[in-house]
C-alpha positions in Angstrom: 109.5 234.8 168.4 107.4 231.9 168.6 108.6 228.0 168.8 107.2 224.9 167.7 108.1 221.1 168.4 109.4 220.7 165.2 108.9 217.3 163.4 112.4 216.8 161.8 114.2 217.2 165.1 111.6 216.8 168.0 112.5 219.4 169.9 110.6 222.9 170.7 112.7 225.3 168.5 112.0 228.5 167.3 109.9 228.5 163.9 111.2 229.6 160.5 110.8 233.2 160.7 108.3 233.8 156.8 106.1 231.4 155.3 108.8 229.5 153.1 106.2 228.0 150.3 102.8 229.9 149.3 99.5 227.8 150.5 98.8 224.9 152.4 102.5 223.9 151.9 103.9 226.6 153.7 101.6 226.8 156.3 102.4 223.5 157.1 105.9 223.7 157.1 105.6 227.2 159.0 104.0 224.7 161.7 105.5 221.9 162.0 109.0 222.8 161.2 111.4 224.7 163.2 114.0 227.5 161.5 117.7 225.1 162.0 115.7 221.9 160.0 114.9 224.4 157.6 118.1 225.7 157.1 119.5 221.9 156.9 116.8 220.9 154.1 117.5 224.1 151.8 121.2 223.3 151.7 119.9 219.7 151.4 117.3 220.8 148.5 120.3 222.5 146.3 122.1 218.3 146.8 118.2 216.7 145.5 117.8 219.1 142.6 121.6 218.8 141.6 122.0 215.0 142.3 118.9 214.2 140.7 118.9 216.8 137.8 115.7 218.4 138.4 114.2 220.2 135.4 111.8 222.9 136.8 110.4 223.3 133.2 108.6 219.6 133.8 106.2 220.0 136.8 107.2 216.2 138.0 110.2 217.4 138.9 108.3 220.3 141.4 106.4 217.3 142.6 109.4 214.8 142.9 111.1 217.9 145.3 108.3 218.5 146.9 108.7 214.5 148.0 112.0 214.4 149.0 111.4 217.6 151.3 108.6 215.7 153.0 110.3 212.5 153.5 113.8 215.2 154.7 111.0 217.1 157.7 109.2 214.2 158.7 106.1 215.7 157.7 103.8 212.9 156.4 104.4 211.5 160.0 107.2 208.8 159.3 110.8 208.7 160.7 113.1 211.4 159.2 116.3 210.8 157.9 118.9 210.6 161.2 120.1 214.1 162.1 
């Protein structure tokens, strides 16, 4: 299994085991992000879609999850939330 210094956590974990998002996205997140940060943002995603009241029939609310995952990983380079 293969690792990767994951950008949520910092530390060289192993990654998430299938490409979790078809594209660019996933490849991403299959790169930067290891399998536990995963697992933390998809019981974190079912808390945004709920708290927020996401309606996946309006594509802003794809785009307003797509956000909050970002901000959750670290991915656009800035500070995640504190673990």
């Amino acid at each position: 299994m293969s690792s990767v210094i994951c950008t949520r956590c910092r530390l060289d974990r192993p990654t998430i085991p299938e490409m979790p998002y078809p594209g660019d996205l996933g490849a991403e997140v299959l790169q930067k992000v290891c399998g536990l940060c995963w697992a933390e943002w998809q019981q974190t995603e079912v808390i945004v879609i709920n708290e927020l009241r996401l309606d996946f029939m309006d594509p802003k609310s794809h785009d307003t999850l797509v956000l909050h995952m970002r901000e959750f990983l670290g991915l656009d380079g800035e500070s995640p939330p504190a673990l």
